[in-house]
C-alpha positions as CSV (number, residue, x, y, z in Angstrom):
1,X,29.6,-28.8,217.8
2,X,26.7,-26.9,219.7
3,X,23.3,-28.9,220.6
4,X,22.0,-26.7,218.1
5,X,24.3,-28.1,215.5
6,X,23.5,-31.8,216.3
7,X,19.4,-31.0,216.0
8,X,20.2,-29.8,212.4
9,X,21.9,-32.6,211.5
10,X,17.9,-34.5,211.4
11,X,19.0,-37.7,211.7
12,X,21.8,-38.3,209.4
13,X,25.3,-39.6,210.4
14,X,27.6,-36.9,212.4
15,X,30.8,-37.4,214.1
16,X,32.4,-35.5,217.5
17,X,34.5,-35.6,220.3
18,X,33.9,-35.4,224.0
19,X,35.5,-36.2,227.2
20,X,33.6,-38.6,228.8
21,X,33.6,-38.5,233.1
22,X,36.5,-40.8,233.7
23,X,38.4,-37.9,231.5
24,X,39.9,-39.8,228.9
25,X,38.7,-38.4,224.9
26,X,36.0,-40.6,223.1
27,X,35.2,-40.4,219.3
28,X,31.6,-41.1,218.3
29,X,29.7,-41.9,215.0
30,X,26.1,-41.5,215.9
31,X,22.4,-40.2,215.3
32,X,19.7,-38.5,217.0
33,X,16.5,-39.3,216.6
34,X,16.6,-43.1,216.3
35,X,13.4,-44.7,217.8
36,X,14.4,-48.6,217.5
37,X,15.1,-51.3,220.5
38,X,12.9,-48.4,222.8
39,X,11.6,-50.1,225.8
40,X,10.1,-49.3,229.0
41,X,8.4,-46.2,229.6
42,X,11.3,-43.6,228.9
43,X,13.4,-41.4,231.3
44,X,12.5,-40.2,234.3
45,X,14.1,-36.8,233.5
46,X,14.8,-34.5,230.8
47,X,18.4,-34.7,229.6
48,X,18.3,-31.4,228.3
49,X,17.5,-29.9,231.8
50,X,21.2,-31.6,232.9
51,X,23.3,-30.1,229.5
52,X,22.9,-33.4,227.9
53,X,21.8,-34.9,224.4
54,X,20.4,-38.7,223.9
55,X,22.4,-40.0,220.6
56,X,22.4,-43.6,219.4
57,X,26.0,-44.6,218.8
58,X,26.2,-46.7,215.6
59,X,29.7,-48.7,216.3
60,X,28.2,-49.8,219.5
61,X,24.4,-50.0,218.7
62,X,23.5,-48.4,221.8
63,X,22.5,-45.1,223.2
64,X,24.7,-42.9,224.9
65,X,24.3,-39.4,226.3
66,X,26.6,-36.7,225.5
67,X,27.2,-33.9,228.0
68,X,27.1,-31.1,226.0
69,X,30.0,-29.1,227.8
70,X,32.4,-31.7,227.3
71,X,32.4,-31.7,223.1
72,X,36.1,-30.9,222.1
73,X,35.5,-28.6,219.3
């Protein structure tokens, strides 16, 4: 699954694989674009910039970031 392939998805359910950076595989169930439990004043960078995508795992009720060269297609 591209990055572009995960912006189409606009906000509905989507599932994937990546390998996360202690190397081991990790299955998530999440969305983009969800706005709730947002505190503070945001990032100081731009995850894009670094090959990665903000998602909001919904097993785990938090947000993650995906590193976009690490999805297992």
């Amino acid at each position: 699954m591209t990055r572009e392939q995960i912006m189409q998805t606009g906000g509905k359910f989507f599932s994937l694989t990546f390998i996360k950076k202690d190397g081991t595989a990790r299955k998530i169930t999440a969305r983009i674009g969800v706005r709730k439990n947002i505190k503070g004043v945001g990032l100081s960078f731009n995850p894009s910039d670094h090959g990665l995508i903000v998602v909001y795992d919904i097993h785990k009720r938090a947000y993650r970031m995906i590193n976009l060269n690490t999805i297992v297609i």
